[in-house]
N, C-alpha and C positions, 0 to 999 in steps of 0.2 A: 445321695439317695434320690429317686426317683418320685415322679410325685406321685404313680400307680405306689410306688412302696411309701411314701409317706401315706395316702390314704389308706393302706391296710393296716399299718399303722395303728390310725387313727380310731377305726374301725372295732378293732381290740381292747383299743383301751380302751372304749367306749362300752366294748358289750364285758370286760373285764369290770368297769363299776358299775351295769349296772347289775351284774352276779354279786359283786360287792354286798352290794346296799338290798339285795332281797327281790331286787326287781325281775321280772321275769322277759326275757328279749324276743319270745315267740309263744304266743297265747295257745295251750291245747287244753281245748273245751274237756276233753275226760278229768284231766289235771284240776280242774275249778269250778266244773258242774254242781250242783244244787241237789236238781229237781230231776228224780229219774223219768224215764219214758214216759212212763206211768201216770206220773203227778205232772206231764205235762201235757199229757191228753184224757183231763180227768172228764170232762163233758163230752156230751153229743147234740146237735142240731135239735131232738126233741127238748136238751135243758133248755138251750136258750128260746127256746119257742116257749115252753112253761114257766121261763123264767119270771116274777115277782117280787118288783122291787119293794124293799124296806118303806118306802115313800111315795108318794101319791105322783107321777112326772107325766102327763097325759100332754101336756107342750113339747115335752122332749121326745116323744112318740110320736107325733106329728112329726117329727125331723127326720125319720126312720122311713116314711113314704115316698120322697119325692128320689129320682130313676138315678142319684149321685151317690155314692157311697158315704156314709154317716157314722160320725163321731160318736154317735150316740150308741149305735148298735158295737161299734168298738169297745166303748166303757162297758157295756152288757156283758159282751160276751168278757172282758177280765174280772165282772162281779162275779160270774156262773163260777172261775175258775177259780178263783180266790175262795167262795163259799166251800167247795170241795177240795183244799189244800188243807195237809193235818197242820193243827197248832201250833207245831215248831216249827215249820218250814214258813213263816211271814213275823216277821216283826213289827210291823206298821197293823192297824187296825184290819181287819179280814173284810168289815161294810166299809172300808174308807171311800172304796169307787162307788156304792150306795149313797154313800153321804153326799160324796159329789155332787153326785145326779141332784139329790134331792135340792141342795144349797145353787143349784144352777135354776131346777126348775123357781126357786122362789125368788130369784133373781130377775126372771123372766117378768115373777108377777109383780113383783114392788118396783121393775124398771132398773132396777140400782144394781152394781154388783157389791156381793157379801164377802169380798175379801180386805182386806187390813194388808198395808204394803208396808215392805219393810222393817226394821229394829234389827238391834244387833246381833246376828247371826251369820254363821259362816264356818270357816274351817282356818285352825291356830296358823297364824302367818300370812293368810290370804284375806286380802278385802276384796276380792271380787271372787266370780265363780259361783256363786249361791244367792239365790235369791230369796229371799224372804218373805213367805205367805201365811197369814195367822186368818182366822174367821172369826166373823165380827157375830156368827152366830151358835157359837160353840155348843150350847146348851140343846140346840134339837140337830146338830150334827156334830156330836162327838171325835167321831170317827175321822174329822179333817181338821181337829183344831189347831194342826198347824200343818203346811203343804208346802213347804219349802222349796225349791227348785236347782237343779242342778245343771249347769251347761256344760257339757264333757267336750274338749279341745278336740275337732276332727281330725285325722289324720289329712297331706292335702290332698286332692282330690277325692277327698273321700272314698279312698279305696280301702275295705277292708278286707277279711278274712269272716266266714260262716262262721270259727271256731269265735273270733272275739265277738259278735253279733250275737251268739247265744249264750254266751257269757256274759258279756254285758246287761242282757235281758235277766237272766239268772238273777244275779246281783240286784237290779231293782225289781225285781219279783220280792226278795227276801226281803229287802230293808226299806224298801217304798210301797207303791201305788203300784207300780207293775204298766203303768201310763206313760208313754213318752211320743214325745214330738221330732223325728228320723228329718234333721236337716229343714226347720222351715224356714220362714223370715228371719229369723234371727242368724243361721248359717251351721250353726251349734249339733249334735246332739242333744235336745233337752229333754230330763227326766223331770216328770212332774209330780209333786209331791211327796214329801217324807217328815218326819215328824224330827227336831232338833236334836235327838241323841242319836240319830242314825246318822248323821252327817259324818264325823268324825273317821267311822268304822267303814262308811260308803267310801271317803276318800282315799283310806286306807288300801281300801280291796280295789280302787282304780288303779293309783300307783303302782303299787306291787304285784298286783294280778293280772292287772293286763296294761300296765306300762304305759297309761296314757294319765293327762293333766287334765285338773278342772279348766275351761272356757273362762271367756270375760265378761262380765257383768259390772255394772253402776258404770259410773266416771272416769273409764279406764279405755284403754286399747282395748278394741273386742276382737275375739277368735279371728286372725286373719283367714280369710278362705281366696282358696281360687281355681281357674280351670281343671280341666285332666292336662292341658297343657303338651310338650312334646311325647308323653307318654301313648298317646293313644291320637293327635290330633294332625295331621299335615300342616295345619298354616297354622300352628304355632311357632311364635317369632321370637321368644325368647324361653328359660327354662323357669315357668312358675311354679311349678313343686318345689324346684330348690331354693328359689326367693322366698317362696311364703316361711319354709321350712327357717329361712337363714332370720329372719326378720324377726318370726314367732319368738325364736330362741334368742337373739340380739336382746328384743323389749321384754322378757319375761316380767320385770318388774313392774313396768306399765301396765300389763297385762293384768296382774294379781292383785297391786295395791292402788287404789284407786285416787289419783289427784289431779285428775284434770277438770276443765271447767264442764263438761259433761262425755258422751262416751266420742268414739273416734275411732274408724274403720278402712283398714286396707283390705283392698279386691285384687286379685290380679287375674287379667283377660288376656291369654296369648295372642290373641287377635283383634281387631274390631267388631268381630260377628258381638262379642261382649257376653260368651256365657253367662258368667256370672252376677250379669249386668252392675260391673261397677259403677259403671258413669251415671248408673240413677240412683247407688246404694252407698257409694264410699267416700268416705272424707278425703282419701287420697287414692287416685284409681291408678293402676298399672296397666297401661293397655298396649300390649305390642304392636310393631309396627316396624313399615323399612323407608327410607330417603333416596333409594334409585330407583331405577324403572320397571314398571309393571313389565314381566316375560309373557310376550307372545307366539304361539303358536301357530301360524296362520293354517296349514294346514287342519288343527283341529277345529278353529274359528270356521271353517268353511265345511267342515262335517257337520258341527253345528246347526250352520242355516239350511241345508241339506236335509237337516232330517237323522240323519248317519247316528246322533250322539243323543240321548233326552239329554236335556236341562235340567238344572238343578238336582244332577247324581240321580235323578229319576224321582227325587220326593215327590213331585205331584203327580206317578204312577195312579192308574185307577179311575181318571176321568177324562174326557176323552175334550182337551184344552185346544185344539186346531195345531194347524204347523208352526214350531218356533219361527218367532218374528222378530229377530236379535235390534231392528229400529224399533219395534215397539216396547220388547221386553230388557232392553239395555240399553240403547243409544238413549233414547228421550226419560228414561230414568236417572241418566248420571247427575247428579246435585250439582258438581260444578261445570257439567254439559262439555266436558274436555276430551269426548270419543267420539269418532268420526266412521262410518262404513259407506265405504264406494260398490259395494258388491265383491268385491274381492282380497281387498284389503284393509282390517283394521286399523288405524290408527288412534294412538293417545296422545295428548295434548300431557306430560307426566307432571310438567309445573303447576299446573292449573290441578290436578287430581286431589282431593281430600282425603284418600286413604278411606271412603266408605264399604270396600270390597264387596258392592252390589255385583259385579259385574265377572266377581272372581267366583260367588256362589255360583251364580244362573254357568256359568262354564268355565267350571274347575278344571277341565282337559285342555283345555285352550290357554288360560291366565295363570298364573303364579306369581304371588309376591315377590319384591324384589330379593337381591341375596345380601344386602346392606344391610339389618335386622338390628333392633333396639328393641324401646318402648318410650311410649309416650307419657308423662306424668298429670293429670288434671285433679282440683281440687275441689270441695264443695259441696258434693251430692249429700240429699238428705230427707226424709219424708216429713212429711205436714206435722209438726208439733210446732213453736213458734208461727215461727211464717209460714209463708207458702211450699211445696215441693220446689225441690233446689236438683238440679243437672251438673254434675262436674265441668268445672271451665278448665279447659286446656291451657295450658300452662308452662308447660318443659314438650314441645313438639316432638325434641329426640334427644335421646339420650343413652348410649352402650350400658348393657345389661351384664355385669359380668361379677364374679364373684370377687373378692368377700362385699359388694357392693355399698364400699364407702360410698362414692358419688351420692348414692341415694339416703345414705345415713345420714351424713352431713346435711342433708336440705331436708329432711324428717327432724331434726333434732333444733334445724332453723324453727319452722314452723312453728313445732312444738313450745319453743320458748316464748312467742309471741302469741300466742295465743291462751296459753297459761298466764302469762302475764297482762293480756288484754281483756280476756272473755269473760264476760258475764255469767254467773250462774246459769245451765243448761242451756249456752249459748252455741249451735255448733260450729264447726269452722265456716260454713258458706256465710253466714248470718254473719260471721264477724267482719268476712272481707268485706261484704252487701253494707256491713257500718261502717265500713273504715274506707274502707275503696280498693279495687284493685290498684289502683298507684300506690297505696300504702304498700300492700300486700307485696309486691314485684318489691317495692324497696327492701323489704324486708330478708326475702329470701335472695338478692341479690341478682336476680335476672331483671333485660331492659326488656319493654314493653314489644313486641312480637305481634303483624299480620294474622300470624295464627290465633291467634285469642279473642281476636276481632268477630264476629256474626255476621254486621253490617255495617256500614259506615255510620255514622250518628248523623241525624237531621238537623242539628243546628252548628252553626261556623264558629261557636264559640272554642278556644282550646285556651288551658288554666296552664300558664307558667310558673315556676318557682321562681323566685328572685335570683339564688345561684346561677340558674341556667341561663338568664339574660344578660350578655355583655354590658357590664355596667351598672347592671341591679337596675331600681327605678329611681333613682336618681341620674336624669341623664338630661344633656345641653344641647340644643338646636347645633350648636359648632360641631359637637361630637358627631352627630345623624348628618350633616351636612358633608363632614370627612369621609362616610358613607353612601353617602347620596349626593354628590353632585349635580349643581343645576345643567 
């Protein structure tokens, strides 16, 4: 059998269980719609203009002024539409987004926020996925006394379908807040707020209605995301849909039940441009890349400085920037200064080149990545809670990207043990190498110490040996160094 016929295969049996089990393998909106036309354009621009909240939010109306689009006027206009939705159509409170408001503005005024994190709550089998929000002011906002939070697994590259986006919506219309956060810092779909007996039934209508999983949350593997990848992208260098996709499904366990020393994030960036900015976001970043020679063009290199081609695919169209200056706008840019222009001919220096593909944006007619294609592994990145903002250090320079992508499981599953076994309470992984050392760290996952890892040479002459590594350990005899060094 072929492996075109083993994947259709595969394919089968896959969409045979999930008919099996009730799941539905292609979301259509008429099929699990809610709320007819009607109820979903129950307001007009004069409600929200007359609109009148339940609670006094004159702070939160000032945030409605300034020329940026506002959260504020968002929450509004889903109170206007929640108030004129009949009583069956919401099972969550009808003021909850009222209550909000109000428990935000008094937040404002006491300095503090009024939420309670946390307790146990969730969905039977899963410890992560839900997060846990109670109010600490229940008695003058009923309406939010619990707001629990939901992170819906993205599909990758978050590409959907309109029919599951207004189904989705549907769904927490009826059994939440009707509030969500479309892909922010977190990476997630999150739905915001719903009250504990909805959780159950929310889940329910995710799986089976539209065939997707709750996200990660606490102490766990979070929602891997990454690029659009070879789908939509030219210098993508390896296929990050299907890594995110292979990995998601690999760790689902990690993913769900939570037992790590706190949470833990892969990115993966077909390129260096870094959509998804792993190397500032992920404890473990995937960043493609190639190990031969940049392709040049010289013909289009010299349309270029001509005039002939804009730069930069024409993004800075619309202001009138003078003639491209490829010594000023590429040569004296390159970070390891490894490109050379005699007026006719390009040259790169490719040993010396860092793979920053400044030089492949400003003239993508002219430059292409090499056709040798991996990805780069670095570790570390993380934002300000302990210490300081952490940058992923480069670590695995290259590495073949290929499917079912042991290579990369194997040294995840390294990691993962020492650092379970080492880390402190919400300690992440950069903080732990930052305690232990990269010389621990390198021993651990088995790689030797690499140029590439390097930034800059260190200012002092000091280097720390291991005893192993010294012929002779430190016990050694002026005869023995003598047999070495003759007078």
């Amino acid at each position: 059998m072929t492996a075109e016929e083993l994947a259709k295969v595969a394919e089968e049996a896959i969409k045979y269980r999930k008919e099996e089990l009730g799941v539905k393998t292609e979301v259509k909106y008429e099929e699990v719609r809610i709320y007819t036309d009607e109820e979903l354009k129950n307001y007009t621009d004069e409600d929200i203009k007359a609109f009148k909240c339940k609670h006094d939010i004159p702070d939160l109306l000032e945030l409605e002024k300034g020329p940026w689009p506002s959260f504020v006027s968002d929450a509004i206009r889903e109170a206007v539409h929640r108030r004129n939705l009949p009583d069956d159509k919401v099972l969550m409170a009808k003021d909850c987004v009222e209550d909000l408001l109000g428990q935000l503005q008094l937040s404002y005024i006491d300095k503090e926020t009024h939420w309670k994190h946390g307790g146990i709550v969730g969905v039977f089998g899963y410890g992560g996925g839900v997060i846990g929000r109670y109010s600490d002011a229940q008695e003058k906002f009923p309406g939010i006394w619990a707001f629990h939070t939901l992170r819906i697994n993205q599909p990758a590259s978050k590409f959907y379908t309109t029919d599951y986006l207004r189904a989705l919506c549907d769904i927490w219309e009826y059994r939440g807040s009707g509030l969500m956060n479309v892909h922010g810092s977190t990476g997630d779909i999150v739905c915001l707020g719903t009250v504990t007996e909805q959780l159950e039934p929310m889940f329910f209508d995710l799986t089976h209605d539209l065939g997707v999983d709750l996200g990660g949350s606490g102490s766990n593997l979070r929602t891997p995301s990454c690029c659009m990848g070879k789908a939509l992208c030219e210098f993508a260098m390896f296929d990050t849909q299907d890594m995110c996709y292979e990995l998601t499904m690999h760790y689902q366990d990690e993913l769900h039940r939570p037992a790590f020393p706190y949470k833990f994030k892969f990115k993966f960036d077909g390129c260096p441009n870094c959509c998804v900015a792993s190397i500032a976001r992920a404890d473990m970043s995937y960043i493609g890349t190639w190990r031969d020679e940049i392709r040049i063009d010289q013909e289009a290199v010299r349309a270029y400085v001509a005039g002939e081609i804009p730069p930069n695919a024409g993004a800075h169209a619309g202001r009138e920037w003078g003639k491209f200056d490829i010594q000023r706008e590429v040569i004296d840019l390159c970070p390891s200064k490894c490109m050379e222009w005699d007026g006719k001919v390009l040259k790169i220096d490719n040993k010396e080149c860092v793979r920053c593909m400044h030089c492949i944006n400003v003239m993508p007619r002219a430059l292409r990545v090499g056709e040798d294609t991996g990805i780069s592994i670095l570790f570390g990145a993380k934002a300000p809670i302990l210490e300081g903002a952490q940058m992923s250090l480069l670590t695995i320079p290259f590495m073949k990207s290929e499917r079912p992508y042991d290579n990369v499981k194997e040294l995840v599953d390294k990691v993962w043990e020492w650092w379970m076994e080492e880390g402190k309470n919400r300690e992440r992984l950069g903080e732990l190498i930052q305690r232990f050392s990269l010389q621990k760290f390198l021993e651990v996952i088995g790689v030797p110490p690499m140029p590439q890892m390097i930034k800059e040479p260190r200012s002092n002459p000091y280097v720390f040996w291991k005893e192993e590594e010294v012929p002779g350990g430190w016990e050694r005899t002026i005869e023995e160094y003598r047999k070495r060094h003759p007078r």
